[in-house]
C-alpha positions as CSV (number, residue, x, y, z in Angstrom):
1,X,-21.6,-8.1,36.3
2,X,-20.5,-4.9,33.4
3,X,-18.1,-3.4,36.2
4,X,-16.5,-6.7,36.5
5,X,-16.6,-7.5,33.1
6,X,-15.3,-3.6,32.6
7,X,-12.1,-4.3,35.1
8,X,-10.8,-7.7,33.7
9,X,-10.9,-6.0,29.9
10,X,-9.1,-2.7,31.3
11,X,-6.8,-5.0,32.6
12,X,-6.0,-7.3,30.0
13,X,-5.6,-4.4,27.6
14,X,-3.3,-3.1,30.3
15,X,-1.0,-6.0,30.6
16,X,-1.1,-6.4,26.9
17,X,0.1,-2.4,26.9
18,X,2.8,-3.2,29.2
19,X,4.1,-6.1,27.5
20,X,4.4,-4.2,24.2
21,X,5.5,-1.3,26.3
22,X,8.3,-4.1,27.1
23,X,9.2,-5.6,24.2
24,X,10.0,-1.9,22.6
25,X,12.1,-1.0,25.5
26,X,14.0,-4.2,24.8
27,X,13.8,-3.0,20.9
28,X,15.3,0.0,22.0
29,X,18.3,-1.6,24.0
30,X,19.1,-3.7,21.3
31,X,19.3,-1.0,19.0
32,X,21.6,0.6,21.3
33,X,23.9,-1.8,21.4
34,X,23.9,-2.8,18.4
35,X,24.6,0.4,16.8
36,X,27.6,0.8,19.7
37,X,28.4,-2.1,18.5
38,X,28.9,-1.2,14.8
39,X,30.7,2.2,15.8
40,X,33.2,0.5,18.5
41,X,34.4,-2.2,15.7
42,X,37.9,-1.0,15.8
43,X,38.3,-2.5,19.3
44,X,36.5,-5.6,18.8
45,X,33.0,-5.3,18.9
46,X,30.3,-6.1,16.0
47,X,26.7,-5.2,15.9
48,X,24.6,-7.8,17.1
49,X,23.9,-10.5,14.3
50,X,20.3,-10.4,13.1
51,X,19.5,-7.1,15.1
52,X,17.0,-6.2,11.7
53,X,15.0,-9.3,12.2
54,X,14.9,-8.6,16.2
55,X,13.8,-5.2,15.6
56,X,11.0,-6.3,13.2
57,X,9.5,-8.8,15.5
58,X,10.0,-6.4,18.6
59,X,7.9,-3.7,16.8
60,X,5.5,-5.5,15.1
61,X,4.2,-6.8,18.7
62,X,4.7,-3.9,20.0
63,X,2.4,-2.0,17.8
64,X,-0.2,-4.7,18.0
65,X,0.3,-4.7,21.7
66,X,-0.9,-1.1,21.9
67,X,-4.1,-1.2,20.3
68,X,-6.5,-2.9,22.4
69,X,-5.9,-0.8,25.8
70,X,-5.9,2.4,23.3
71,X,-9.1,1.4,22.0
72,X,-10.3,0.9,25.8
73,X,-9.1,4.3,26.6
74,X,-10.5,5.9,23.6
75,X,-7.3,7.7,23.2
76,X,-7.4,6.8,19.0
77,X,-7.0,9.8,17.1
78,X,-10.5,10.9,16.4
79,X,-12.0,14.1,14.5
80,X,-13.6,16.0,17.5
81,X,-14.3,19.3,15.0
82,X,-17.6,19.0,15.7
83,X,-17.9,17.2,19.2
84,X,-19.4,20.7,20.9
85,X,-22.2,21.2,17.6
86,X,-23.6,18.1,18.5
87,X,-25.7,16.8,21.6
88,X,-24.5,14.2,24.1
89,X,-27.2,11.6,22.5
90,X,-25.6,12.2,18.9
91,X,-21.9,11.6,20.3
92,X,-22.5,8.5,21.9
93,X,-23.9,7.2,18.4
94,X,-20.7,8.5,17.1
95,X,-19.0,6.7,19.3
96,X,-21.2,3.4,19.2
97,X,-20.4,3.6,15.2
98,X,-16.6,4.6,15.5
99,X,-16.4,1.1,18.4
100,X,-18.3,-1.0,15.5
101,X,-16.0,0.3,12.7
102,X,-12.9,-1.0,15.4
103,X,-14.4,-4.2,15.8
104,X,-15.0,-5.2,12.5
105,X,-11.7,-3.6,11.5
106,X,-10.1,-5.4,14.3
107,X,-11.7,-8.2,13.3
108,X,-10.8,-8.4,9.7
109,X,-7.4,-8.0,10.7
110,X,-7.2,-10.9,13.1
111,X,-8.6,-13.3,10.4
112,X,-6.3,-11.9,8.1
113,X,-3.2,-12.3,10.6
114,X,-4.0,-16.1,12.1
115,X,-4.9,-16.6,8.3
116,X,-0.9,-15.5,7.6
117,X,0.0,-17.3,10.7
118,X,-1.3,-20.5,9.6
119,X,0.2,-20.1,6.0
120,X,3.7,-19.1,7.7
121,X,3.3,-22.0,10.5
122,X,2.8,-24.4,7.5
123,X,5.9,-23.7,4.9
124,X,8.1,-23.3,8.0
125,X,9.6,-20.3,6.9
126,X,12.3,-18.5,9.2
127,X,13.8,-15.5,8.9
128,X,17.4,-15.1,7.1
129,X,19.8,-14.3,9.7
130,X,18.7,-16.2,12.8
131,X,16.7,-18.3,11.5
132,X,13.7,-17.8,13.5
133,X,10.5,-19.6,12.8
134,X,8.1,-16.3,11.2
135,X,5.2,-17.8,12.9
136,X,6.6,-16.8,15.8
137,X,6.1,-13.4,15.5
138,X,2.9,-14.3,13.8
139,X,2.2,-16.1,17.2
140,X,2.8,-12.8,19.1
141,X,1.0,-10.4,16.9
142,X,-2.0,-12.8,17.0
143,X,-2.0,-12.5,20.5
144,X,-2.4,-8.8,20.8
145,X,-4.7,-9.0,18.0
146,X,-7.2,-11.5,20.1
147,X,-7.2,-8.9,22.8
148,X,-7.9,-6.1,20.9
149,X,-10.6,-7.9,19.5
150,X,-12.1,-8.4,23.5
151,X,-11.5,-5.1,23.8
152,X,-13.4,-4.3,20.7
153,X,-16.0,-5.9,21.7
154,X,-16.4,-5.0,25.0
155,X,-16.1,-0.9,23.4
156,X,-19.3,-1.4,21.5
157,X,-21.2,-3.0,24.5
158,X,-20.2,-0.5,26.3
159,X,-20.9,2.3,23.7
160,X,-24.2,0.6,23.5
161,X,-24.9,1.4,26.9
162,X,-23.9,4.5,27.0
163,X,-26.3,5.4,24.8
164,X,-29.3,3.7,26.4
165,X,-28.3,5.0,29.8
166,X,-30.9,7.9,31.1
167,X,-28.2,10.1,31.9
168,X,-26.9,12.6,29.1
């Protein structure tokens, strides 16, 4: 049942990675064109019209996109100074502590955000250029978040196990 459990989280944090992975490429393009834009104005061309506002939604899911399947990996900057002074048994309660720390931080920051979501979702606001409704990107970022909350979760279970396992 923890291997299958194991394989849907690694691959939800996966897809969610690739989707930001996507949305930043598309970031990217549109910065690209947008700026080619702006310097080719002479013959015609304009920058894209609310590029800023795309930009900020593209990277704002994009970095929440990232978290959960770099929490899964455990490829978080961490302090490893003293990982070779200390036994196996004391680095997997480091690492049960530093999963706990995530999901609460995690957490806290996906009450926060669908608290912000809900307050953005309700006054309708929209952003200047294109008008986009805000709780749109809210929307998106909540996603992500939710994930990397699973993930979280699944980290400290797993963490938890780790350090009840016989094997060091």
């Amino acid at each position: 049942m923890y291997w299958r459990v194991e394989k849907a989280v690694g691959s939800l944090a996966r897809l969610t990675a690739v989707l930001g992975g996507v949305a930043l490429f598309a970031v990217i393009v549109l910065t690209c064109v947008s700026v080619i834009g702006r310097a080719l104005d002479f013959v015609g061309l304009q920058a894209i019209p609310g590029d800023i506002e795309l930009v900020e939604f593209g990277i704002g899911f994009a970095v929440f996109a990232a978290l959960p399947y770099a929490q899964f990996a455990r490829t978080h900057a961490r302090v490893d100074m003293l990982h070779r002074v200390f036994g196996p048994k004391m680095n997997r309660v480091l690492d049960l502590i530093g999963d706990l720390f995530m999901a609460v931080f995690t957490g806290l920051v996906a009450w926060r955000l669908y608290l912000g979501m809900l307050d953005k979702g309700s006054y309708g606001e929209t952003s200047f250029i294109l008008q986009i409704p805000v709780v749109w990107g809210y929307r998106a970022a909540m996603f992500a978040c939710g994930v990397g909350v699973i993930v979280a979760l699944f980290c400290v279970i797993r963490s938890g196990r780790a350090l009840l396992s016989k094997e060091i």
